[in-house]
N, C-alpha and C positions, 0 to 999 in steps of 0.2 A: 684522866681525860676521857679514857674511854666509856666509863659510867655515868661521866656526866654528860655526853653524848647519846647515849642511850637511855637517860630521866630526858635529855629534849625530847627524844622522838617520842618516848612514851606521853611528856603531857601536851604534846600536840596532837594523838592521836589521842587522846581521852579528849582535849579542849572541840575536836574536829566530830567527834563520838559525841557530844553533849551540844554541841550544833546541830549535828545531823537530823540529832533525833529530835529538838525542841523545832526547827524548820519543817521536820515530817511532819510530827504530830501536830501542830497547831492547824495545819491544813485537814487532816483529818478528822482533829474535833469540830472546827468547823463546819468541815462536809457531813460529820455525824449529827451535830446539831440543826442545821438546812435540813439535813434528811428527815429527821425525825419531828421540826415542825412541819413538814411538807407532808410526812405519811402522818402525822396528830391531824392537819386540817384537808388532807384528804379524807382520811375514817371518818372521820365525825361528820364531814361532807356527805360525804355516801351515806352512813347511817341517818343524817336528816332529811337527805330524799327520799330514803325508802323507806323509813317512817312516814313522813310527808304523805308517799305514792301512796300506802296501805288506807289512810286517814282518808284521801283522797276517793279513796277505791269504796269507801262506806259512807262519805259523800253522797256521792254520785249515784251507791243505791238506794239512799235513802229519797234523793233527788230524782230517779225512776219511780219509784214507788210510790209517792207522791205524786208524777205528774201521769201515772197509770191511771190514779186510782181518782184522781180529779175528771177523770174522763165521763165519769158518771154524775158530773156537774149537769152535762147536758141537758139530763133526765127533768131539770126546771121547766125546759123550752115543753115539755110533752104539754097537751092540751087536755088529758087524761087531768094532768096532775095539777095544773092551774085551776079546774073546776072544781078538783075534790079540796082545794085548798080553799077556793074562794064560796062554797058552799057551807051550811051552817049544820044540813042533815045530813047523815047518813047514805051514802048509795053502792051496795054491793058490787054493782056491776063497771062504777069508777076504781074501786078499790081494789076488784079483780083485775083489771087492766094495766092496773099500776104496779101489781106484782108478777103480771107477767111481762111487764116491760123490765121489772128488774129480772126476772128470770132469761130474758133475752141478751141482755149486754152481760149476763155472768157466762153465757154459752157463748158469746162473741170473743171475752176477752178472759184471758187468765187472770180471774183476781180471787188467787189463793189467798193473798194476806187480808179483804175485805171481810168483815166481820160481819157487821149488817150495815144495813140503808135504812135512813127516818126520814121522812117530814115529816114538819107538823106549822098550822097555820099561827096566827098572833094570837089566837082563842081557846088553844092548845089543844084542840082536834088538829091527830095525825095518823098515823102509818106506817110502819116499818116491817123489814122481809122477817125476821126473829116473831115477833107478835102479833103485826097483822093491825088494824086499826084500832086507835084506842084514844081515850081523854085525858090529858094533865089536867089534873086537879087546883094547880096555883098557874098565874100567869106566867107565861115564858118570856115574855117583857122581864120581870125580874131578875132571870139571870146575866150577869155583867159582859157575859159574850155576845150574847143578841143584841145588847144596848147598843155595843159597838158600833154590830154591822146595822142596825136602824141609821145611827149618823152615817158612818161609812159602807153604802151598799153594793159599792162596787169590791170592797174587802174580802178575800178569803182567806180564813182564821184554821191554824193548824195545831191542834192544842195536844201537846203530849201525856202524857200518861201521870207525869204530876199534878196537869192540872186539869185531866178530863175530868177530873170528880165533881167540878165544879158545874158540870152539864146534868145533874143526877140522873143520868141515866134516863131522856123523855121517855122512852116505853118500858118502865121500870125492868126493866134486864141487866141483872150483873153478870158481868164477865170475871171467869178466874182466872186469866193472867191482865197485865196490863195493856192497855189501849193508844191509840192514836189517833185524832178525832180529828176530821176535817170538816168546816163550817163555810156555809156560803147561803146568801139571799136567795131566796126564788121571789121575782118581779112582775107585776102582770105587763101585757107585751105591749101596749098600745103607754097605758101611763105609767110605765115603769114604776109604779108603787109596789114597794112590799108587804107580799102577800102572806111570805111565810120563810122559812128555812129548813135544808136540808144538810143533814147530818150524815159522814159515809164514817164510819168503826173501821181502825185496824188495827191488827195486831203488832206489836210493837218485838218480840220474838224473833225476828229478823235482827234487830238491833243487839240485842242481848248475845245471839250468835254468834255474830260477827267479831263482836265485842270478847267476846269468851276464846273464839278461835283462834284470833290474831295474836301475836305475843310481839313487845320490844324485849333482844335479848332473854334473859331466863324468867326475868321475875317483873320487867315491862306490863303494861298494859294500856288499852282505850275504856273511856268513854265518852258519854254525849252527853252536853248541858244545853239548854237553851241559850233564847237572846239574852239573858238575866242574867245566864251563870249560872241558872238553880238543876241539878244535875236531875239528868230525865233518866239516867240509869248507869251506873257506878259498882261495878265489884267491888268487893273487899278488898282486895290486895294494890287496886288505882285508890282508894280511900284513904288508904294506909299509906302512900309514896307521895299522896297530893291532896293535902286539907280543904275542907270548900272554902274557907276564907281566903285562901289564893287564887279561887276559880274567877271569881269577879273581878277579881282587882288586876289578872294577868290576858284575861283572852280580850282585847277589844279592838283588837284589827280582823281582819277576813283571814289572814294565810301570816304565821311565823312560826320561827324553833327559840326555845333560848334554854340559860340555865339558871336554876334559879337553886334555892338551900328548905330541906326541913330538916329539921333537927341536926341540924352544923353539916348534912352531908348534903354534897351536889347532886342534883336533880334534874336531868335532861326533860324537857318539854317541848313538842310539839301540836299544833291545833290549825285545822283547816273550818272552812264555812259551807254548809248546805247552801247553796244559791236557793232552793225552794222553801226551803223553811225558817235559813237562818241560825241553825240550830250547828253548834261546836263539834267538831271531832276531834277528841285532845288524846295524846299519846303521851305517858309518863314511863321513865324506866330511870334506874342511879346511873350516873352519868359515866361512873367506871366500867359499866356493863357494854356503852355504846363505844366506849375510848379501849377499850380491854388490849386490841389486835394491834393499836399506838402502842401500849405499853407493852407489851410481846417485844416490838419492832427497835422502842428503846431499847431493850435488853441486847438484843439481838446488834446494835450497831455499836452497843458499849463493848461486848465481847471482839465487835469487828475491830476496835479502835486500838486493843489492849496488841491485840495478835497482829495487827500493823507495824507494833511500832515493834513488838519483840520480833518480827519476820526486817525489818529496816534496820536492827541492829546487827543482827547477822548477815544483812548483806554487805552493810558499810564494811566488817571484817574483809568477804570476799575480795568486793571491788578494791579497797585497801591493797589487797595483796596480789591481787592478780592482774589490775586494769592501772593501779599508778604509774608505774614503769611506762609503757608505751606511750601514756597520756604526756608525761616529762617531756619525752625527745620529740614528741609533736610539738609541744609548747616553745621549747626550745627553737624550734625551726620554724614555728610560724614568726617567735621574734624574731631574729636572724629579716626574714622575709619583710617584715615591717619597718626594718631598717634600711630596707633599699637592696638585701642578698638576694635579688631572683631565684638562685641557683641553690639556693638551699630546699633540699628535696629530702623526704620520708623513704625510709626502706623499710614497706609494710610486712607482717610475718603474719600466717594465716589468716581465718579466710572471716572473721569477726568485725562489727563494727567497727573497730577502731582503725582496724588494717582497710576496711573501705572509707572510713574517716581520711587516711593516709593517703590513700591514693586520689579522694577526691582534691586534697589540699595540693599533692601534684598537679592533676588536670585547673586547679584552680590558679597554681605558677604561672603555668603553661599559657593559659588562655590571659590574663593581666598582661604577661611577656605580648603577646599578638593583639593584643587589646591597644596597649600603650605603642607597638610599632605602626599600628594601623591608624593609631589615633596621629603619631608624627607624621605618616605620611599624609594623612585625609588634610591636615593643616596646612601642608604645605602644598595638597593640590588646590585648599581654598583661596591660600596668599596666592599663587597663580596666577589662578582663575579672576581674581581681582585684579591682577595687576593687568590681565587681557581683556578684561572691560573696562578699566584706566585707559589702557588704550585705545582701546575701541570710540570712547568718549570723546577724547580729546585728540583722533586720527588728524594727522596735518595734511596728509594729502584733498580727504576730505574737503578742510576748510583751506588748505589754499584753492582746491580747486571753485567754491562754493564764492570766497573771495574774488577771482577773477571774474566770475561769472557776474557779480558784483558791479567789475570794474568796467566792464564790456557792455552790461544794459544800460549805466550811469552816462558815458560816453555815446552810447545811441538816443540818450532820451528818455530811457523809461523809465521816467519814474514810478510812476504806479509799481511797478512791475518790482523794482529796486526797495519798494517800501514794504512788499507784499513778501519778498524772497526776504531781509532785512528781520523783520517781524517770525519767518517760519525761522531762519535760523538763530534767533534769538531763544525763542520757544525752545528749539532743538535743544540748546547748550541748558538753557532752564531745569528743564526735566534731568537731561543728562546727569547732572550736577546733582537736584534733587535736595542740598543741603547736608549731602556724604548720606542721604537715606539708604538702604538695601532695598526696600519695601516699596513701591509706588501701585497704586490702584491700575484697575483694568486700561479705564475710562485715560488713564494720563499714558499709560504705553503706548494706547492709541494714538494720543493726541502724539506722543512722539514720533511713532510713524507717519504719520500725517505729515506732519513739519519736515519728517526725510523724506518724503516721498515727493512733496512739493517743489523741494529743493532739487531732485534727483531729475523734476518733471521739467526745470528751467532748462537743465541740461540734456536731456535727452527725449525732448518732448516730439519728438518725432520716431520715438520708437517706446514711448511708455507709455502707458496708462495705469491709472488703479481704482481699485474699488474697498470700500470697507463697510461689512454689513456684521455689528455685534449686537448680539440681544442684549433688551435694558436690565436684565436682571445679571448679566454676564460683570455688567461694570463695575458695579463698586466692591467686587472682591478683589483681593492684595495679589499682586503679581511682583518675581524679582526685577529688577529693575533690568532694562537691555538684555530681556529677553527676547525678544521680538527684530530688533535691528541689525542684529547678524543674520538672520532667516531673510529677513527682506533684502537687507545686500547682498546675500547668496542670493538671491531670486535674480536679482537685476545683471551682476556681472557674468554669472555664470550660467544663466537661462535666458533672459530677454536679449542679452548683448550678443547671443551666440546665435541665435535665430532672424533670419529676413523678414520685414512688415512689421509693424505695430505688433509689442508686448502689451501682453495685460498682467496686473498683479492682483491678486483679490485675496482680502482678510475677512475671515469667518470666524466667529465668537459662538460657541453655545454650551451646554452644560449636557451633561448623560440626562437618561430617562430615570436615575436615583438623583438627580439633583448635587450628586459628591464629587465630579471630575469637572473640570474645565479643560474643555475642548480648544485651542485655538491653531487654525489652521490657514498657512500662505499659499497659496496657487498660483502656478504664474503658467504660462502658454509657449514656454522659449521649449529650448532643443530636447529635454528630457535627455532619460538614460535608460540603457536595457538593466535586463535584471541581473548582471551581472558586475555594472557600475553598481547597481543600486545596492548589492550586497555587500564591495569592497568599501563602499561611503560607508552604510551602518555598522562595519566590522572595527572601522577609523574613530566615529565617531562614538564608539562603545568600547574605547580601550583605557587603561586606566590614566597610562602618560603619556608625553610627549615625546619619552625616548621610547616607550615601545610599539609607537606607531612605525609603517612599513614602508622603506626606501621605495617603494614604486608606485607613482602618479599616473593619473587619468587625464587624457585631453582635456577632458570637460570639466574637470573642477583642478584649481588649482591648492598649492598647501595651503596658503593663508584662507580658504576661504571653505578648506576641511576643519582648517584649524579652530576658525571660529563656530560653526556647530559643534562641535566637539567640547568646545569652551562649554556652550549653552547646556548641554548634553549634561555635560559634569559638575555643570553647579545645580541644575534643576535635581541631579541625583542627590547630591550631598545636600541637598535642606529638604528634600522631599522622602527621599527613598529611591531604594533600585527600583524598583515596581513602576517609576514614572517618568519621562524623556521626550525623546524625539522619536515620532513616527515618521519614514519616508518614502513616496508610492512615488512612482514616474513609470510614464511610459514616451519610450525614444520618440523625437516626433512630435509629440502631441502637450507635452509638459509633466512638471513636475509637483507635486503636495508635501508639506512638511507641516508636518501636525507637533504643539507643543500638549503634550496632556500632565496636567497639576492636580493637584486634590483642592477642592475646598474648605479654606480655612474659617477655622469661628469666628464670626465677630465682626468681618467685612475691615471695612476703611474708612 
């Protein structure tokens, strides 16, 4: 028996062991596998911006250098060079002038990479800083670049080092490295007809630089093709990572990265666009070079994964043997607890999680225990409270008295009067009622009071009066129902009725300056109280019950009529909050304020 007690526990802690660890790790490879696409398209994120940035960076000098070096376009507008162009002979002293106007914008502007300056007219008399004036021998109409700009004269043509050969060089001058040729009309000024073309050489050396300096990864590289494709200048080693038969058929956007394959292995590609020329910045490197620091990070998070789960196997031992136990007899006692045992309480033992687990689940008895007495008594001050506005509703002295009153103007004659008081106390009982609602709008409290007040004015119109001033925005928010009717009958019996001359009663409706409280306040003009009534009333009327209100009475207010603020007092608290009740100001003498303050609820009525 007792071995086969001992195979249970064992294959339940192997079954709970072979849990543990299949619920660990799955989350782990998961999170290894998130990780590791996140840092794969992070890396290669980063490595195609700052490929990109670099691509970018020989761009933009290329796109400098070009709009440097077009600056010597201007040199068409000289009038120097319009006559030496539009003239058929010879004249020293236009020729001199023309090379000291190039000699002036070379001391103006840094143009190291300019090679030389040409013009030369449709006739093939021209000019250049290198040779000095001289004749072409065949026409320069011929060559397919001037054609161009004959049709198109507003064109400037920027022709790379592939294809400056096609220029033969108009002042027979070779250059030993390769070139850069920028081409533009020169126009005469009035008819805009072209007169001739100039030609500005640069050296292309800058390109090659750039190109050679920059590296992707170890064995990456740049270079530059034209708008064609046809490469304007290409290392060996970009040659070899990236066939020209790909070049054309891959760059034909302005700005992208992608991957593409030679010879079965992947191939990272990036290429940017000259805005001035047009002309491709392309970056090649093998795509394992740019992903390298991904595949580092795989390794790195497979080793995290392995030593997870073996560091998760030895814990489960630990907590096994050290944290079961105490966890039982919590377990144990929170059942017990959920079965209705309040009393069933934790004796925690040192000073660890579980022992503040323990004590927390005591303080949690405890507080349920005071939670559920507080909740029976809060119910039974609402049944109450209801059943004192039951009364209040349906008070018989009230309507006997309202009755005779009734009976006495019917008997003198008035009817008006009879149909007028008939009508307010119909209203009255209307609202009252409500349809067993809790909830009645601003606007209908009002109109309740109205209707008592009316009624109250039949009977005591030689010593009431009232007024009622609520703002239109105050109304159609939700108010409890007979709220307001016990304030006003505390106004009347126990302030106007207790003072000589004509009472007044005045209701004020308004809202705070946040727009979130509702203000409503009864003022009446009778006997008031010093502040020493005024503090025994708010002490009354902010206690929790009826039995622990205090056997000693005030002339001036009696208990039924403590009683009922007190009502009001205690149900605005229990649907509102402590935070919100009754306010009461008086001074002896001169009257008394009883302020209701409510929060504004969503939504209106």
């Amino acid at each position: 028996m007792k071995t086969k007690f001992r195979t249970t526990i064992s294959s339940v802690k192997a079954k709970m062991l072979l849990m543990f660890v299949i619920l660990t790790s799955i989350p782990l490879i998961a999170v290894g596998l998130i990780s590791y696409q996140k840092s794969f398209h992070t890396v290669s994120e980063h490595s195609k911006a700052s490929t990109l940035y670099i691509a970018d960076q020989l761009a933009r000098s290329i796109d400098i250098l070009i709009q440097d070096a077009s600056r010597l376009l201007e040199l068409e507008k000289n009038p120097t060079v319009l006559q030496f162009l539009f003239r058929q002979t010879d004249s020293y002293t236009d020729a001199k002038e023309i090379l000291l106007a190039f000699d002036l914008y070379r001391k103006s502007y840094p143009y190291d990479n300019v090679l030389n300056i040409s013009m030369i007219n449709l006739y093939g008399r021209g000019i250049s800083e290198r040779k000095g004036v001289f004749t072409q021998n065949q026409n320069p109409l011929r060559n397919p670049h001037f054609q161009h700009l004959i049709r198109n004269p507003d064109d400037v043509l920027i022709i790379p080092s592939s294809d400056a050969s096609t220029l033969d060089r108009l002042d027979g001058y070779q250059y030993e490295d390769g070139v850069i040729s920028i081409i533009a009309t020169i126009k005469q000024q009035i008819t805009h007809e072209v007169i001739g073309f100039m030609i500005i050489d640069l050296s292309d050396q800058f390109v090659k630089q750039f190109s050679d300096a920059y590296h992707i990864g170890e064995t990456g590289r740049f270079f530059v093709t034209d708008r064609n494709g046809q490469s304007i200048y290409q290392s060996e080693e970009s040659s070899q990572l990236l066939p020209d038969d790909l070049i054309a058929t891959k760059f034909t956007g302005t700005k992208d990265s992608f991957v593409t394959s030679h010879e079965v292995k992947p191939i990272f590609v990036t290429y940017t666009t000259s805005e001035s020329t047009g002309w491709k910045i392309v970056g090649v490197a093998p795509l394992q070079e740019i992903v390298g620091e991904a595949n580092e990070i795989r390794q790195l998070i497979i080793v995290s994964v392995c030593l997870s789960i073996l560091f998760v196997i030895v814990l489960y031992f630990f907590i096994s043997s050290r944290l079961t136990k105490p966890l039982k007899i919590l377990k144990n006692r929170m059942r017990k607890a959920a079965l209705g045992h309040l009393d069933a309480k934790v004796n925690p033992s040192g000073n660890d999680e579980i022992a503040d687990l323990g004590m927390s689940f005591n303080t949690m008895i405890e507080q349920i225990k005071e939670l559920m007495e507080l909740s029976i008594h809060e119910q039974k001050e609402i049944r109450k409270s209801e059943l004192r506005t039951l009364q209040a509703q349906i008070n018989p002295h009230f309507l006997y008295n309202t009755l005779d009153t009734i009976i006495w103007m019917a008997e003198a004659g008035k009817n008006h009067q009879v149909i007028d008081l008939v009508k307010a106390l119909s209203r009255f009982f209307r609202i009252s009622l409500s349809k067993g609602k809790d909830w009645i709008s601003v606007t209908e409290e009002i109109e309740h009071i109205h209707n008592y007040l009316v009624i109250q004015q039949v009977r005591y119109r030689d010593i009431l009066d009232f007024e009622i001033d609520i703002q239109p925005e105050v109304s159609r928010h939700p108010i409890l129902k007979m709220t307001l009717q016990p304030i006003v009958e505390n106004a009347l019996y126990h302030g106007i009725k207790n003072k000589r001359g004509k009472g007044l009663i005045k209701i004020i409706g308004t809202l705070d300056d946040s727009g979130q409280t509702l203000a409503i306040s009864v003022h009446d003009n009778g006997r008031g109280m010093n502040s020493e009534e005024v503090d025994l009333l708010m002490g009354r009327i902010g206690e929790a019950s009826e039995e622990a209100a205090p056997s000693r009475t005030m002339e001036t207010i009696s208990t039924e009529g403590g009683f009922g603020l007190r009502n009001v007092n205690q149900r605005i608290r229990l649907f509102y909050g402590s935070q919100f009740g009754l306010v009461i100001q008086s001074q002896e003498g001169i009257g008394t304020s009883v302020t209701v303050r409510i929060p504004i609820l969503p939504g209106g009525i």
